[in-house]
N, C-alpha and C positions, 0 to 999 in steps of 0.2 A: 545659601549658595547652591547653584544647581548640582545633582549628582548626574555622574554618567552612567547610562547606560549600555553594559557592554557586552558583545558577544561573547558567551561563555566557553569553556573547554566543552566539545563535545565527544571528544573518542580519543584516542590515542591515533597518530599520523591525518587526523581531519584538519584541515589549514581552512578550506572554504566553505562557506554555507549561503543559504539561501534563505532571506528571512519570509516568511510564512505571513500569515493573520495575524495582522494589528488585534489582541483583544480591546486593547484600551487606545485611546483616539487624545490628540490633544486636548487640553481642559477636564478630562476624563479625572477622578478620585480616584485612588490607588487604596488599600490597604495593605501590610506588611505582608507578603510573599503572595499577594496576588500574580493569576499571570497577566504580562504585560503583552508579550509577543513570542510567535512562536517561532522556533528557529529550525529548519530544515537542512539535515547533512543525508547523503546518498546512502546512509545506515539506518537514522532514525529520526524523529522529530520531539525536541525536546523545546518544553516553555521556559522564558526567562522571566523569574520572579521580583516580584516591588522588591527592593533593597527595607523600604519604610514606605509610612502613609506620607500620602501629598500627592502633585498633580503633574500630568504627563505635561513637559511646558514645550516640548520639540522632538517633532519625529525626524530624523536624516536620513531613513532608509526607509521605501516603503515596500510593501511588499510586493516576491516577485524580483527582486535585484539582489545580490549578492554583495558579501561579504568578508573581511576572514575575522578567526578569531580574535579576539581583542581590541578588536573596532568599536570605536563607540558610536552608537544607530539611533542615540536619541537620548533626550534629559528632561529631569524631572524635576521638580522643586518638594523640597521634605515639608509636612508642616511643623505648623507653630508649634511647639512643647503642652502637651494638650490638648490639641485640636485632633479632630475625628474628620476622617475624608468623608466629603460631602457626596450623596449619589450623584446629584446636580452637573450636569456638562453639556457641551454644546460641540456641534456638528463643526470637523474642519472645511476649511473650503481652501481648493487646491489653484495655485495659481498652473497654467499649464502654457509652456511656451514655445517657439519652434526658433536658433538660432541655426544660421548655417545648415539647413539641412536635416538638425537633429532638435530631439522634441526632451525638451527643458522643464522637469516638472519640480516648482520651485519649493521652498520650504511652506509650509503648512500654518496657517494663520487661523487667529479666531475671533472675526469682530463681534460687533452686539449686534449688527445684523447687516445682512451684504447689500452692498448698495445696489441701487435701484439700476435694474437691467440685468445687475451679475447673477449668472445661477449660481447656488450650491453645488459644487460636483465632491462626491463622494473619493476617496485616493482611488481605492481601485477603479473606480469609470474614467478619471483622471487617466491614469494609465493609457487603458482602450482607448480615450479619444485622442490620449499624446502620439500614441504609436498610430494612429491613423490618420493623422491630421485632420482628424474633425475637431472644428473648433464648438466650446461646452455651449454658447451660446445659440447654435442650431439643434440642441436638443433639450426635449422640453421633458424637465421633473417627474415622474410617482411615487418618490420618496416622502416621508415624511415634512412635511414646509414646501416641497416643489423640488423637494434637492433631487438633484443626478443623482441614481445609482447604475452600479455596474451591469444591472436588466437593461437598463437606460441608454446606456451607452455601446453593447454588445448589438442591441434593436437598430440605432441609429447606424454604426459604423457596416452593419449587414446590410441595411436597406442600400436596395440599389438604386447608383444614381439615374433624374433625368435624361433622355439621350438628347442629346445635341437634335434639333431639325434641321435636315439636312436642303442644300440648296435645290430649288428646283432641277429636274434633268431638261436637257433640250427636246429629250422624244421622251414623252410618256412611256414607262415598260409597261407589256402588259401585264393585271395582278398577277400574284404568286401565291397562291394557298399556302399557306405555316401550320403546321399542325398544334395546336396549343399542347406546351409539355403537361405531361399526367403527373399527376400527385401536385401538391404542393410547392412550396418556395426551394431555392437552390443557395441558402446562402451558405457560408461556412464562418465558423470561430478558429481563433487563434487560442490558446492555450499553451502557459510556459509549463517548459516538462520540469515537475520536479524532480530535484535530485535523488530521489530514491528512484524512481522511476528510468531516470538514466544511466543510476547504477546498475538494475537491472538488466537494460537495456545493455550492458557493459557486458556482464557475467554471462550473460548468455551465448552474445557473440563469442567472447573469451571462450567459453567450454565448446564450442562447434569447432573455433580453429585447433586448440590446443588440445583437445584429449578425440582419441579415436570412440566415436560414441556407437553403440549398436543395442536396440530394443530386441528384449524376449518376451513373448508371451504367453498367458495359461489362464486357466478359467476356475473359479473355485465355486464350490456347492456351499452357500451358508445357512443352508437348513441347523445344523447343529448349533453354529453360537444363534443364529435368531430364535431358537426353543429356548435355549440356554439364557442370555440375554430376557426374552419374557417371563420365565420362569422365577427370576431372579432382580428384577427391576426395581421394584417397589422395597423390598426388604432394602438391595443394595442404596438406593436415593435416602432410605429412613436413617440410615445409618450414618451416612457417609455425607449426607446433604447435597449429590451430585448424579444424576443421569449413567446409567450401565449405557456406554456407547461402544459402536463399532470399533473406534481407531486403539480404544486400549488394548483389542484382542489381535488387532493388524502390530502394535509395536509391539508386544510379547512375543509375538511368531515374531517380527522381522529381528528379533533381538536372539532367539534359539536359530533363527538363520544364519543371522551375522558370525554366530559361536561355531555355527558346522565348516562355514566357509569364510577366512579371517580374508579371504584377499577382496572381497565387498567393501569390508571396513575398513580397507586400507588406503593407501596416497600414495599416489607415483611423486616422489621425490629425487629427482635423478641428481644424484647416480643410486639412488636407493629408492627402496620399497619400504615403507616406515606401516609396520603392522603394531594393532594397537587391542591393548585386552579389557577396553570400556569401548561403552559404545550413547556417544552424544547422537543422540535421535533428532532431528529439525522436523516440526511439524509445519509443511506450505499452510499458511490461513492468509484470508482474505484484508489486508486492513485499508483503514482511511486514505492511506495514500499507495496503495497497491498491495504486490504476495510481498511478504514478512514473512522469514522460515527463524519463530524463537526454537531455542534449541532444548530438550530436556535430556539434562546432563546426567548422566551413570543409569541410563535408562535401563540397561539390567538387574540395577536393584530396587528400583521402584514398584509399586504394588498396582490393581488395578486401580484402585482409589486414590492412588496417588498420579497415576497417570491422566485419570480423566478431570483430576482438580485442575493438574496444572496447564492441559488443554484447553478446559474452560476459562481458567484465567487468562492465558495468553490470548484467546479470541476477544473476550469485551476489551482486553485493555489494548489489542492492535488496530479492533473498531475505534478504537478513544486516541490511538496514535501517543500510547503513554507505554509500550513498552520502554526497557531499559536497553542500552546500547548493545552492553554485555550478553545480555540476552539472547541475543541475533547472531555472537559472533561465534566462529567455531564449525562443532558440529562433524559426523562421522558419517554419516547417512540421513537419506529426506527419505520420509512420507509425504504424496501431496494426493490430498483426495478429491478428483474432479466429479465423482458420481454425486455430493453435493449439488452441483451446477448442472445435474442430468448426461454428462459424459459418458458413453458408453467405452470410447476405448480411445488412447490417447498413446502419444510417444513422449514422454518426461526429458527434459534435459537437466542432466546432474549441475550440483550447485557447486563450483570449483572448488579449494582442490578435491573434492570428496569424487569417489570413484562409483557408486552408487544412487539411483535413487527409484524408490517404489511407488506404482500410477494405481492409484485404484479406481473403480469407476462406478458408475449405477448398479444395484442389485435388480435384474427382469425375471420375471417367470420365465423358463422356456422349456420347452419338451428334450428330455435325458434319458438315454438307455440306461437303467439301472438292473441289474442281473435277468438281463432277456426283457424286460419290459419299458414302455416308453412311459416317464412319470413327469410329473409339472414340478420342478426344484427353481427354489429363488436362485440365480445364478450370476457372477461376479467378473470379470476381466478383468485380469491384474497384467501389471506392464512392468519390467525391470529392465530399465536404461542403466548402460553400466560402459566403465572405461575398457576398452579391449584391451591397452596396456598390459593392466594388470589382471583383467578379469577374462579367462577365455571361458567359451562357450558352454567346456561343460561348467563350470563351475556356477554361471549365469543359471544355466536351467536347475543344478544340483539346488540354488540359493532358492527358487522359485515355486520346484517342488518343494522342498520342506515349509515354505512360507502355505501351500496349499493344503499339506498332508497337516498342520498343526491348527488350521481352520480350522477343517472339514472333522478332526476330531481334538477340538478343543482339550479335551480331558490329557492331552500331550502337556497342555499348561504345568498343569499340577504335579504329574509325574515326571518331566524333564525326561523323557523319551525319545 
């Protein structure tokens, strides 16, 4: 009896998703908690695992279309009591149709081999040619056997068409010089947003209308922690098994700042101001499916070693798109470090409801009067985007300065000064 395969709980108030990459394709082996497919919510991307061993026998959702939870997107046959999934599978071929206007792409078959004329089309290039009314049998295979893949079909649906030759005129014009365009081709792709991508896109609009936003600026000298950091590098990785980084010395400072000035850490909750005596830190990282800000919770009693573990973890596993949902949610203030990506100075937009968030940027050498004299110091641009609601100006600059003075002499760390 076939099992269904169904979309899982992904979050608490999540109804819809978006289902991702097919790992496993019809006729595919399964193993017990292999992943099958990956399922996309505007928070996180989570895989749905084999139930048991057996064979994927029907996909109903491909990817790229949507869902809600509890749907079931495809079914699978268990094996025999004893039997071991076989690596052995065979490529689907997608039937793709056009009724009324609208482009039909049917369930998923798998012969012993397509009959003669038919391409292979892969689902995803299926798609691309459903959505463009290219029919699969004008474009020709580099797949494996000849099949269509989504290179395949993104090439064909770009190339532009023949034009039309046009009827003779009655009076010859005279020619017209064209300038051939410079650079190369002018096509474009279409690309569905993912839902993470469009939640973003959400939150950001959201914090522009709803909170009064205004950037401060200041510049910090990080000759101290990079002596200090050098000084201490190799002892600290032998130890600890992890990289002395910059941001653990940015969240300890942004964490004695948060303490000097509580209205950072707070949330316009109207008819109140809800002030809070922890402070969940959001680190902005880069992942597979865009910025991911996981949150590291009681940031103030964590250690350097415990800060730069769990940054490191949070970065490969949001490269792997395997954070946890929880992970993400929350949070009392953002870190986002654009000097990574060579950033010299940037305006942050705070992550709603949080009332703060801190821009760091590239370290440059530049020339610095230091007591009458001009000296070459590594030098920093920090940004604090902050709610005007609750946060006024001095309090912005008062937050900024202590984030600079706790740099610049690190040894504040230790002493809580």
């Amino acid at each position: 009896m076939a099992l269904e395969l169904k979309v899982p709980e992904v979050g608490e108030s999540i109804t819809e998703v978006m289902i991702g990459v097919w790992k496993k394709r019809e006729g595919d082996a399964v193993a017990t908690d292999d992943a099958i497919v990956e399922i996309e919510s505007d928070k996180a991307t989570v895989e749905l695992p084999a139930p048991t061993h057996g064979t994927i026998s029907r996909v109903l959702k491909g990817s790229g279309e949507k869902a809600v939870v509890g749907e079931v997107i495809g079914y699978m046959e268990p094996a025999a009591a004893g039997a071991h999934p076989s690596a052995a599978s065979s490529q689907p071929v997608v039937d793709v149709t056009r009724k009324d206007g609208r482009t039909d792409i049917g369930s998923v078959q798998i012969p012993a081999a397509a009959p003669a004329g038919q391409p292979r089309v892969m689902p995803a290039a299926a798609r691309v040619l459903g959505e463009a009314g290219v029919p699969a049998t004008a474009v020709a295979g580099t797949g494996p056997g000849g099949r269509v893949t989504k290179a395949d079909a993104v090439a064909a649906v770009s190339r532009p068409a023949a034009p039309a030759k046009p009827a003779p005129p009655a009076v010859k014009p005279a020619p017209v010089a064209v300038p051939a365009a410079a650079g190369g081709g002018r096509e474009e792709r279409y690309v569905l947003i993912s839902p993470i991508r469009r939640k973003i896109a959400e939150r950001l609009v959201e914090a522009q209308h709803q909170a009064a936003l205004l950037t401060t600026f200041n510049e910090v000298d990080m000759s101290a922690v990079m002596a200090l950091r050098a000084k201490f590098k190799d002892t600290f990785q032998e130890r600890y098994g992890v990289k002395l980084g910059f941001m653990s010395f940015f969240v300890r400072a942004a964490v004695e700042a948060l303490r000097a000035v509580p209205q950072v850490n707070a949330e316009f909750r109207d008819p109140h101001i809800v002030f809070r005596d922890y402070c969940d830190i959001g680190i902005a990282v880069g992942g597979g499916k865009g910025l991911v800000v996981p949150v590291l919770r009681n940031a103030e009693l964590l250690s350097f070693a415990q800060i730069e573990q769990a940054i490191g973890d949070f970065a490969r596993r949001a490269a792997d798109n395997k954070l946890k949902l929880e992970e993400l949610q929350g949070g009392t203030f953002t870190i986002s470090n654009g000097g990574v990506y060579g950033s010299m100075m940037s305006t942050p937009i705070i992550n709603p409801p949080q009332s703060g968030i801190l821009g760091l940027h590239a370290i440059q050498d530049r020339p610095m009067a230091v007591n009458g004299q001009v000296v070459i110091r590594p030098m920093m641009y920090l940004a604090l985007t902050y709610d005007h609601r609750l946060v006024d100006g001095r309090e912005a600059v008062t937050f900024l300065k202590r984030v600079k003075d706790t740099i610049e002499d690190p040894t504040r760390l230790m002493l809580e000064v």
